[in-house]
C-alpha positions as CSV (number, residue, x, y, z in Angstrom):
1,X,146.3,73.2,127.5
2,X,145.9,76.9,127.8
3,X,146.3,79.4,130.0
4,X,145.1,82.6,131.8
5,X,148.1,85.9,131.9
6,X,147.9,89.0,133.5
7,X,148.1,92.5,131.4
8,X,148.3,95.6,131.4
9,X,145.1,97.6,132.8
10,X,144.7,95.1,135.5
11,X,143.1,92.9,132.7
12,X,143.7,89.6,132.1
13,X,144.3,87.6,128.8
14,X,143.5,83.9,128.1
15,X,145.7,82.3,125.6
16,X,144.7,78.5,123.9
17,X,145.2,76.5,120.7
18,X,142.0,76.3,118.6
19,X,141.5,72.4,117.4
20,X,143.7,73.0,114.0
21,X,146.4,74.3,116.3
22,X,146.8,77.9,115.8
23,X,147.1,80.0,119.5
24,X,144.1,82.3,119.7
25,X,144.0,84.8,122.8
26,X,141.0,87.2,124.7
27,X,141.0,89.4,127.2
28,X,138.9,89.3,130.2
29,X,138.2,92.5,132.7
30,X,138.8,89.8,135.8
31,X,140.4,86.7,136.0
32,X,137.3,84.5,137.5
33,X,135.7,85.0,133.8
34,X,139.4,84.5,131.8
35,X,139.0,81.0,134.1
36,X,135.9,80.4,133.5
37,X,136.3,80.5,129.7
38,X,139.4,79.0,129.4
39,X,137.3,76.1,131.1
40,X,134.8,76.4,128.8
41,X,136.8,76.3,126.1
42,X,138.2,73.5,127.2
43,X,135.5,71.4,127.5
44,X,134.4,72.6,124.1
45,X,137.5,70.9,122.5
46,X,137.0,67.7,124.1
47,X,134.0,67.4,123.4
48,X,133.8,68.5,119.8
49,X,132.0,71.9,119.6
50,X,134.4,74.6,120.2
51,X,133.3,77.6,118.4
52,X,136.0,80.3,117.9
53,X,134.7,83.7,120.0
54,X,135.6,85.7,117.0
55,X,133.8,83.6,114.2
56,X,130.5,85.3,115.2
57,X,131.8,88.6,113.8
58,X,131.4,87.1,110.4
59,X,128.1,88.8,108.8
60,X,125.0,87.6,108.1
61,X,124.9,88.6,104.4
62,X,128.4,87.4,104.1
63,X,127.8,84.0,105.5
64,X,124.3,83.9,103.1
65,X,126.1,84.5,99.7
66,X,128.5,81.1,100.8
67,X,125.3,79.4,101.7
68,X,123.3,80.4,98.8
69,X,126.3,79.3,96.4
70,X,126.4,75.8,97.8
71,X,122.5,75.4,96.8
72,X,121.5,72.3,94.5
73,X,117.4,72.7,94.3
74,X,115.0,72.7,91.5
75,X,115.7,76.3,89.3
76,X,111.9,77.2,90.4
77,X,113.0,77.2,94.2
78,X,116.2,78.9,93.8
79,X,114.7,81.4,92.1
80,X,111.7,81.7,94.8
81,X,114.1,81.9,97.9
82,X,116.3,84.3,96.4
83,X,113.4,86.8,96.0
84,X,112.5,86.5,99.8
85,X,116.0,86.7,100.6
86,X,116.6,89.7,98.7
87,X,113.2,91.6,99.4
88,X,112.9,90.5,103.0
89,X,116.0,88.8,104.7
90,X,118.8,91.0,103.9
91,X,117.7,94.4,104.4
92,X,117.0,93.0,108.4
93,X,119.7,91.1,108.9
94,X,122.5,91.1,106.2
95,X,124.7,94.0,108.3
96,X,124.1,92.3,111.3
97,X,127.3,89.8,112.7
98,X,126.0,86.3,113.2
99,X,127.2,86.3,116.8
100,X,124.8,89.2,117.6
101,X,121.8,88.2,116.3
102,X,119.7,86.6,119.2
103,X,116.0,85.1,119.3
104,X,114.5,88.1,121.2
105,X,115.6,90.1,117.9
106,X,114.3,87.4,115.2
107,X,110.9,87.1,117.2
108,X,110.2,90.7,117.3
109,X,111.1,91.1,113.6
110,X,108.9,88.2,112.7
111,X,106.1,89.5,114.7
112,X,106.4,93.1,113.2
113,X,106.6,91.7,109.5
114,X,103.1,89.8,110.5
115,X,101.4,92.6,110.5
116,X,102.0,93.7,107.2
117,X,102.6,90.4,105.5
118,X,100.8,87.3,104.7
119,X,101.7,84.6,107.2
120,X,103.2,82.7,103.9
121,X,105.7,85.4,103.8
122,X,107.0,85.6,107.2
123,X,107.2,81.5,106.9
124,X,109.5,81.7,104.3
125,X,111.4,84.2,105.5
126,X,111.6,82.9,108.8
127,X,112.7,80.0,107.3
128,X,115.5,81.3,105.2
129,X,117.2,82.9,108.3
130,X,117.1,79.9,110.3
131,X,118.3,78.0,107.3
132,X,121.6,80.4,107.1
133,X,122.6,80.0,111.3
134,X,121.8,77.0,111.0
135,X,124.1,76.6,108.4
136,X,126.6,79.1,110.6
137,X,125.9,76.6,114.0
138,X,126.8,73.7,111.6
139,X,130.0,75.9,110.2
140,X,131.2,76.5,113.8
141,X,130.6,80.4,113.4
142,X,128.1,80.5,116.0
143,X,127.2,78.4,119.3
144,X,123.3,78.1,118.7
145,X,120.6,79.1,115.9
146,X,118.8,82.4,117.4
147,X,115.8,81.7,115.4
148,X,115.0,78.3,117.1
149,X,111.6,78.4,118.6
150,X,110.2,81.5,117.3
151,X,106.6,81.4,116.9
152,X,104.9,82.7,113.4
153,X,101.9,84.2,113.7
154,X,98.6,82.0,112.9
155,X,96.8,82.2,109.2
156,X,93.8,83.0,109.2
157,X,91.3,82.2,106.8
158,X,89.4,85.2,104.7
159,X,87.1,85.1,102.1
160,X,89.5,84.7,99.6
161,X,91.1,81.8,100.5
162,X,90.7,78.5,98.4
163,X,87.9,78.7,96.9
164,X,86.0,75.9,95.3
165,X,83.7,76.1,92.3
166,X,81.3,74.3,91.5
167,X,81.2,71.7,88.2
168,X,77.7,73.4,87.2
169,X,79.3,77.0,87.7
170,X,82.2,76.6,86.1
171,X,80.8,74.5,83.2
172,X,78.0,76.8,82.9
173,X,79.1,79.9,84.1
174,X,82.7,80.3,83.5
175,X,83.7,78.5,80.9
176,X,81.5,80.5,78.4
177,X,83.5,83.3,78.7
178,X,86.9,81.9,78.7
179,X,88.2,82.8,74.9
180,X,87.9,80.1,72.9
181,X,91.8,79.3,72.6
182,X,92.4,78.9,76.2
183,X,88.9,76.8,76.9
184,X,90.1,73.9,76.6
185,X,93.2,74.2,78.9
186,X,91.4,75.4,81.9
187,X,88.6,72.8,81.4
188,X,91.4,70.3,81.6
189,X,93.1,71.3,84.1
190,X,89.6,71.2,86.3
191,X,88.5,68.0,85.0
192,X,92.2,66.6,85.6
193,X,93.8,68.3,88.4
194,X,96.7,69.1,87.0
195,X,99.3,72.1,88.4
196,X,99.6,75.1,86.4
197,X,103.0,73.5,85.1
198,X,101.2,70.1,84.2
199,X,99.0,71.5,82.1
200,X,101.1,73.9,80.2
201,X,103.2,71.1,79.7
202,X,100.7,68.8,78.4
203,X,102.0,67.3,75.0
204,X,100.9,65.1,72.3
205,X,102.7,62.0,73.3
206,X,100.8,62.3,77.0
207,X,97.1,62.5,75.9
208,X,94.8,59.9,73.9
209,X,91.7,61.7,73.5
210,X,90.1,58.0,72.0
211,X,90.6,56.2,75.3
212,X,90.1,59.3,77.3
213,X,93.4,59.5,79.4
214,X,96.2,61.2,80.2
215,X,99.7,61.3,81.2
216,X,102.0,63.6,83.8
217,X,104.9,63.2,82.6
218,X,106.3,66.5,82.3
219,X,106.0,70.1,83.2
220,X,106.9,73.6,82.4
221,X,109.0,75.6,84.6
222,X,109.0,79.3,84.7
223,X,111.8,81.3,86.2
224,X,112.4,85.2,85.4
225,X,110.3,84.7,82.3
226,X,111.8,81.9,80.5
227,X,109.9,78.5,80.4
228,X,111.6,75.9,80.0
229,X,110.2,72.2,80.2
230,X,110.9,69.7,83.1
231,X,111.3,66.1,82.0
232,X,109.2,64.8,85.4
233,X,107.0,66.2,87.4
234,X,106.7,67.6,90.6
235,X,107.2,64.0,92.7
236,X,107.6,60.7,91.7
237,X,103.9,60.5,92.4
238,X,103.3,63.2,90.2
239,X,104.1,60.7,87.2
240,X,100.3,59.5,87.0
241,X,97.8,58.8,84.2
242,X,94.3,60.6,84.3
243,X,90.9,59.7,83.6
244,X,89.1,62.6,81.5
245,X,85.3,63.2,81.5
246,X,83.3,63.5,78.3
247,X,82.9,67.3,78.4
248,X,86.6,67.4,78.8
249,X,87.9,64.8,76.0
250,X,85.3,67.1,73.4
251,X,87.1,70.2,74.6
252,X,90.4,68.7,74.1
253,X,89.4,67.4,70.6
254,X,87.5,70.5,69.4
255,X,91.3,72.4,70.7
256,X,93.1,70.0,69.2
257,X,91.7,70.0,65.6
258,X,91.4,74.1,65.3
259,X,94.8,74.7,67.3
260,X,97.4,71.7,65.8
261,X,100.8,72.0,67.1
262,X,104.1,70.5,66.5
263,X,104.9,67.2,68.4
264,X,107.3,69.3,70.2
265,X,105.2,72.5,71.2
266,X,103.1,71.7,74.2
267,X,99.2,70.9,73.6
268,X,97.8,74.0,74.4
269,X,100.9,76.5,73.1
270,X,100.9,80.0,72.7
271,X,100.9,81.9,68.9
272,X,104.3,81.1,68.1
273,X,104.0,76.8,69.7
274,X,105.9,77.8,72.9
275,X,104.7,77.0,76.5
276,X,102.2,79.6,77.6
277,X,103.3,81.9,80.7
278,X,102.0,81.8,83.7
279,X,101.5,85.3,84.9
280,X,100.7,86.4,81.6
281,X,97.9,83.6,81.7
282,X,96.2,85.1,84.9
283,X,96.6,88.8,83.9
284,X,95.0,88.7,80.0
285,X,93.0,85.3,80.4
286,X,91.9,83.9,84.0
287,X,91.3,87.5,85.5
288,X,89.2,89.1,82.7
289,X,87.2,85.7,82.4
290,X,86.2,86.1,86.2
291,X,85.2,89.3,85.5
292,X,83.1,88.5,82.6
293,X,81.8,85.6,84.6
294,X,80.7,88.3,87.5
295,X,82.8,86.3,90.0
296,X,85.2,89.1,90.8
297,X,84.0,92.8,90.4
298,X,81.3,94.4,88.2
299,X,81.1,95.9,84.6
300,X,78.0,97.5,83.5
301,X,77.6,99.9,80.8
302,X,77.0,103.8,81.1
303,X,75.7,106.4,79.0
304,X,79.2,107.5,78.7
305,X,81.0,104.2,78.3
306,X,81.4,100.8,80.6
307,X,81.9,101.4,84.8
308,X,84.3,99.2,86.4
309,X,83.5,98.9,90.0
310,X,85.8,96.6,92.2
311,X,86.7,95.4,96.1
312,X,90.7,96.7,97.2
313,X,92.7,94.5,99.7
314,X,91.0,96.6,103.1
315,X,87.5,95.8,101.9
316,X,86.7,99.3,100.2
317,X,84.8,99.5,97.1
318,X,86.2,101.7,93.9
319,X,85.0,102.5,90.0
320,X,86.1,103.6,87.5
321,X,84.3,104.5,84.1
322,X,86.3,103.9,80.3
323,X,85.6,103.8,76.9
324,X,85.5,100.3,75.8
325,X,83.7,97.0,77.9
326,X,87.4,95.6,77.5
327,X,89.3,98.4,79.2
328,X,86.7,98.2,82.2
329,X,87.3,94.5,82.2
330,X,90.8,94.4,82.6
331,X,91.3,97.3,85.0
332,X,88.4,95.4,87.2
333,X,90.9,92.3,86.9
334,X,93.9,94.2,87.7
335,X,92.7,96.2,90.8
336,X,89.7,93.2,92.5
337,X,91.4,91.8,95.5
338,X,90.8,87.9,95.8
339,X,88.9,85.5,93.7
340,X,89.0,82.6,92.3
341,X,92.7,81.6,91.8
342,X,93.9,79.2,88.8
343,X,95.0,76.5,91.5
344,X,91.7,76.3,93.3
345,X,90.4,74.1,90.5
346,X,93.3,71.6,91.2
347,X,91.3,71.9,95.1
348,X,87.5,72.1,93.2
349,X,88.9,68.6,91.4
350,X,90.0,66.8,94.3
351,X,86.7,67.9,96.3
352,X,84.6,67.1,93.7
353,X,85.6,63.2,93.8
354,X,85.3,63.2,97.7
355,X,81.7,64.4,97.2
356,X,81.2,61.9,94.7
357,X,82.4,59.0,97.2
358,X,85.7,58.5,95.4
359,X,88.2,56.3,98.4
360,X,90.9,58.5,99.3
361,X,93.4,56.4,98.1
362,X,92.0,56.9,94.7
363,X,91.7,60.6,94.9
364,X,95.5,60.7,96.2
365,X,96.4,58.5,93.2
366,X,95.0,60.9,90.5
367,X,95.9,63.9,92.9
368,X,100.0,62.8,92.4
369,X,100.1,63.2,96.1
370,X,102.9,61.5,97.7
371,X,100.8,60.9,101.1
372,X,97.4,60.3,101.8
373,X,97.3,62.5,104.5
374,X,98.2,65.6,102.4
375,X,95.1,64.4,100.5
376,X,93.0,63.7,103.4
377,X,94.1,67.1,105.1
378,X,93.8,69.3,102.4
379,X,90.3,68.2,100.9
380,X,88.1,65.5,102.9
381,X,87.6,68.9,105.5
382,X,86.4,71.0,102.3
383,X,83.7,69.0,101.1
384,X,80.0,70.8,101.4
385,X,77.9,68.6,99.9
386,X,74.6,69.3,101.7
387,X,72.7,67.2,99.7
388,X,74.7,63.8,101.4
389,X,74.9,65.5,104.9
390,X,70.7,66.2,104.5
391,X,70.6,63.1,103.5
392,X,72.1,60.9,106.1
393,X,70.3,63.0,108.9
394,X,66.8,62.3,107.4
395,X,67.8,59.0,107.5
396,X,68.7,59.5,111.2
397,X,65.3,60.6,111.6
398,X,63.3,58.1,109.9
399,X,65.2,55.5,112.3
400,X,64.4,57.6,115.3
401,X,60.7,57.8,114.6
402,X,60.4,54.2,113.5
403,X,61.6,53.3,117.1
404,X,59.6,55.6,118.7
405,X,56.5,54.0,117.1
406,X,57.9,50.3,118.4
């Protein structure tokens, strides 16, 4: 048991043996509050959550690095939570002591950081910082997680968000403008599905052009610039086999016999047989092909060259006038906010085969979705396909008038 003593300074100190048995003491300006934690403290014991008082001094960057350093996750979401913890948890919190931080402080920060970042942003972030007092509630550093019950602000949806294209625009319209090298990968990976790491991961021992299939079976992972290749995929549902159109299968073939690889080097490899990168990808290959497909931005020529004209992130329109068709292409590509994003034809894939009438269960199958309801969710509510929606109500009608003519 411990006990309350009078000091010096008409204070008064409480003195009690933590549950590994060292004496810790405190010192109180009254004796009703040294009583009233000594109680407390207690209770705490007995019942199995005592937290020291001091523990909280501990700081939050301090208490991060041990958490951080006890992480076992996949190398690609490491690598992604140590960015937002760098770039946005830290510089709020890392000075702070854990035992100061309360939830009036975490829901003001995450409601200033909505304003200037995308609701995905303050998620993760959110999420890292409960994630570390959690970890410090769980540690006995702290009594409760301050970040508990803060409300993110709502996403809303622009313009630019998931977009779906169309099998006749991109078939027709994109497609033609892809460079002939990387044709084949983006066709597949719209006529498949597949991730961004599915496809660039895509080997020989995985695809049978003949019987028109293939096989998930591995991926490539990108972290800091070096690719390395996974020997599963995302989810154990991940591990699927594909159905491939015609147009695709020709695509593949026609890649296939002008671009051989090595049985080790992935289908669709870059100039020296290594995985392609992603960001690379987007920046000399999607981008400029949206450009050229006059989905994002314009390039017309000029007497004195090609003008670039473009849309920024507030909605304000720019140009800009160089030398070569190229350069204008490439600087629309860099500065056009939005557009079409690699991943939307993964979305335009799975939509497609709900407008075709493809059961759910079928579409989550080739999908590699663990649940239906991520499938269900994310794609049934996208469909648009006017035709069947005119359809059925013409039908309606026909039924309405027949009985109005009984």
């Amino acid at each position: 048991m411990g006990w309350v003593q009078k000091v010096e300074n008409r204070k008064w100190r409480v003195f009690w043996r933590d549950p590994a048995g060292y004496q810790r003491s405190k010192t109180f300006p009254t004796k009703k509050d040294a009583d009233t934690f000594l109680a407390e403290t207690e209770a705490a014991k007995s019942r199995g959550v005592y937290v020291s008082p001091h523990a909280g001094r501990t700081t939050f960057a301090e208490h991060a690095a041990a958490w951080m350093a006890s992480w076992n996750t996949e190398d690609t979401t490491s690598a992604r939570d140590r960015s937002v913890m760098r770039t946005h948890v830290l510089p709020q919190w890392g000075r702070w002591q854990l035992g100061k931080i309360d939830h009036l402080s975490v829901q003001s920060w995450v409601t200033e950081m909505g304003r200037t970042r995308s609701r995905a942003t303050v998620a993760e972030a959110h999420r890292l910082t409960s994630a570390v007092l959690g970890s410090a509630v769980r540690n006995r550093l702290i009594a409760f997680n301050a970040a508990l019950d803060v409300r993110i602000p709502k996403r809303r949806k622009t313009d630019t968000d998931e977009r779906i294209i169309s099998r006749a625009a991109l078939r027709g319209t994109l497609l033609p403008v892809v460079p002939e090298r990387h044709r084949a990968l983006i066709a597949t990976a719209a006529g498949a599905g597949l991730r961004w790491g599915e496809v660039a991961g895509l080997m020989d021992d995985a695809l049978d052009v003949d019987a028109g299939t293939l096989r998930v079976i591995r991926t490539v992972v990108e972290v800091a610039g070096h690719r390395s290749f996974k020997p599963f995929p995302k989810s154990a549902a991940g591990r699927r086999e594909i159905p491939l159109p015609p147009w695709v299968r020709r695509l593949i073939g026609e890649h296939v016999e002008r671009w051989p690889t090595p049985p080790t080097s992935p289908v669709f490899a870059n100039e020296i047989d290594g995985p392609l990168g992603r960001t690379a990808f987007r920046a000399r290959v999607w981008r400029p092909s949206l450009v050229r497909a006059g989905m994002i931005g314009d390039v017309r020529r000029a007497n004195d060259g090609f003008v670039g004209s473009w849309t920024d992130r507030d909605g304000e329109k720019d140009q800009i006038t160089m030398r070569t068709e190229y350069q204008a292409v490439m600087e629309v590509s860099r500065r056009h906010y939005g557009g079409l994003r690699f991943h939307d034809l993964r979305h335009s894939y799975a939509t497609w085969l709900v407008d075709d009438g493809v059961p759910p269960n079928m579409v989550q199958r080739v999908m590699g979705h663990e649940r239906a309801s991520t499938t269900l969710d994310l794609y049934t509510r996208r469909t648009a396909n006017t035709d069947r929606i005119l359809a059925a109500l013409s039908d309606d009608d026909e039924d309405t008038d027949d009985e109005g003519d009984r």
